[in-house]
Every structure is written in C-alpha cells, then in structure tokens.
C-alpha positions in Angstrom: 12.0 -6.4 16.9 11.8 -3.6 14.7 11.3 -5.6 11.5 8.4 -7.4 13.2 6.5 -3.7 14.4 7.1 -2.7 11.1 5.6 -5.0 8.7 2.5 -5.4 11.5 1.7 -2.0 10.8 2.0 -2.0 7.2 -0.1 -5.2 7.5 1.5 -6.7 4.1 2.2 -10.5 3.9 4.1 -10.3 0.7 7.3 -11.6 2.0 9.1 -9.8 -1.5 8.2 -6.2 0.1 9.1 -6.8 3.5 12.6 -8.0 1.7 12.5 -4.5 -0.1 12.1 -2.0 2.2 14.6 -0.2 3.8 14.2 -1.0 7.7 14.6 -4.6 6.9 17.9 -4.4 4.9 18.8 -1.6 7.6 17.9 -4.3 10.6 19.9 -7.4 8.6 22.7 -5.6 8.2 22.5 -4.1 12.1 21.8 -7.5 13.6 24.4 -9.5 11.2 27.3 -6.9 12.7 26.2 -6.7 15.9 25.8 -10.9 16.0 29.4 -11.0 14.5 31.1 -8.8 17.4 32.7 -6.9 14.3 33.5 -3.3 14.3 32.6 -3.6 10.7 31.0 0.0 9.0 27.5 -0.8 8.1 27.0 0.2 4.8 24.2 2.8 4.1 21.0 1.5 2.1 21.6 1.9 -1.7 18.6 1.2 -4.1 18.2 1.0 -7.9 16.5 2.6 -10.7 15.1 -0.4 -11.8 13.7 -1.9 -8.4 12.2 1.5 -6.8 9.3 3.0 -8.6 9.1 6.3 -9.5 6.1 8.6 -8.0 5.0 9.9 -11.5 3.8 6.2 -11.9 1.1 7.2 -9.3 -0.7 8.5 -12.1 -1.5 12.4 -13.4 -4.8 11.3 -13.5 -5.4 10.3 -9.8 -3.6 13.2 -8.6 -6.3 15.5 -10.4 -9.2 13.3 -8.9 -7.7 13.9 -5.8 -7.1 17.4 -5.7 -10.4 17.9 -7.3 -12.2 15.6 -4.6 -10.2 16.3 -1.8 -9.2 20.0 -2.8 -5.2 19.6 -2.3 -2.4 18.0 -3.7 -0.8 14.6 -2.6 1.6 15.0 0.4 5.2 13.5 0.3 3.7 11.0 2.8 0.7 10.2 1.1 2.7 9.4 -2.3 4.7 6.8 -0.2 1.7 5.1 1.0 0.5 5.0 -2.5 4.1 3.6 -3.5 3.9 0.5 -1.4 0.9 -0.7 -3.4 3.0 0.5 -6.8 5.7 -2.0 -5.9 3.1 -4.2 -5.0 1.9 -3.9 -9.2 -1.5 -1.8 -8.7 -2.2 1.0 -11.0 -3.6 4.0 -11.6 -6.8 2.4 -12.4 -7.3 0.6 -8.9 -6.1 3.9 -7.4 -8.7 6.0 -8.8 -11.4 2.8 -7.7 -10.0 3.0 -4.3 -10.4 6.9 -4.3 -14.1 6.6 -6.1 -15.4 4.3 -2.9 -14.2 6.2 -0.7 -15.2 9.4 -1.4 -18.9 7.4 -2.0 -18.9 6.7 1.3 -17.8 10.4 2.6 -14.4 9.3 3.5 -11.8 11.9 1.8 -8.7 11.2 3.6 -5.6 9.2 2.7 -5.6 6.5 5.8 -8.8 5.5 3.8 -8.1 5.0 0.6 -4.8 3.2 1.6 -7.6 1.3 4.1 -9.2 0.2 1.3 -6.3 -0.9 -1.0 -4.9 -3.1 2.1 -8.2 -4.7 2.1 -7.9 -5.5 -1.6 -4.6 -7.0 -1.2 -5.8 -9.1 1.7 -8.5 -10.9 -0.8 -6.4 -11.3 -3.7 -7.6 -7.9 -6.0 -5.1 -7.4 -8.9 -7.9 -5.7 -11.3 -11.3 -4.0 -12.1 -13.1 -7.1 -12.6 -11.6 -8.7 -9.0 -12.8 -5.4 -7.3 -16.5 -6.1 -9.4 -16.4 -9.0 -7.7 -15.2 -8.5 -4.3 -17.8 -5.6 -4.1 -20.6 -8.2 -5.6 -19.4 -10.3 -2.5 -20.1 -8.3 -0.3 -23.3 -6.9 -1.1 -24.8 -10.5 -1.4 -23.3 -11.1 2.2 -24.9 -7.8 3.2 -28.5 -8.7 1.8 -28.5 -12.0 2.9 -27.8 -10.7 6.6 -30.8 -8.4 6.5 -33.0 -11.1 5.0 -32.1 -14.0 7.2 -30.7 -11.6 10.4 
C-alpha cells in the first residue's frame, strides 16, 4: 500500500498529517473508485489557504543561519521537509535548535536536521524548555553509562 510506505518513511504517528497529505487523499479517492467499479473522474487534490502553511513561516531568520552555516540557500525540497514539522506546529525557534545541534556536532545537511526534529516529535518536544530537557536526559543517561558501563 502506498499510504502505508509512505507514512513509514516519513516516520510520523500523528494520524491528523497522514489525513493531510496529498497521497493519502490521492490513495482514498483511487481505492474508493476503483472498490466501487465506477468510471467516476477522480477529482484532482484541492487544498486551502487556511490549512496549508505557507513557506515564509519557515522563518527569515533560519534561512540566514542556514545559508550562513551551510553556505546556500534552502532547496524547494528542503523547505518541504521543513513544512511537515510547520503543520505539525514547530517554529522557527525549534528550527534554528535543531540547526544549532547539528551543526555542533559537524552535521550540515538537511536529512539531519529533519533527523533530529523527527526525534523530538517522537518524545513529545513542542518547546525550548522540552528540548532543555530531553538534552538533560540524555546526557544523565550518557554519564551514568560511563560511570556504571
């Protein structure tokens, strides 16, 4: 099932964004015709203004970090990465945390900043002070693993 490939590899349980995208309503509407035996048209995907984020929410201020720490400018495909996590309600401030940790780490590519923003969904990070403490996780699991490992 294409539906099923596709929200594997996004990796996102929020059944409200699997609803949204556009394979899924493309899939419903293909298998509801083709279950029906109709010779009904399907009718293309139509979204509106008011559910689809715009890309300038992304943030001007990310995009200059990024250009500045990665030395070019978003991609097409990179903002659309960045947009699932939009609709998801992140902003610009948990974009730029993503970007900060992975560039600490010497990791200046898209797949891992979008890594790390899948990981924050995952464990239930909405803010700064959820990421302050996810990170404070960790490190206590990492120090007690080298004291008692």
């Amino acid at each position: 099932n294409n539906e099923q490939r596709y929200n594997e590899l996004l990796n996102i349980q929020d059944p409200k964004i699997r609803e949204s995208t556009k394979l899924s309503k493309l899939t419903k509407s293909f298998h509801s015709t083709n279950s029906a035996n109709s010779t009904k048209h399907i009718e293309p995907f139509e979204q509106t203004k008011s559910s689809k984020p715009s890309k300038s929410e992304i943030g001007k201020t990310f995009r200059e970090l990024w250009e500045k720490e990665i030395g070019q400018p978003l991609t097409p495909y990179q903002e659309d990465g960045l947009m699932l996590f939009v609709r998801l309600g992140y902003t610009e401030d948990i974009f730029i945390e993503a970007l900060r940790y992975a560039v600490m780490g010497d990791h200046r590519h898209m797949g891992y900043v979008l890594g790390i923003l899948r990981n924050w969904h995952n464990q239930n990070v909405r803010t700064k002070e959820d990421i302050a403490r996810v990170q404070q996780d960790w490190e206590d699991k990492r120090f007690l693993r080298r004291k008692l490992g």
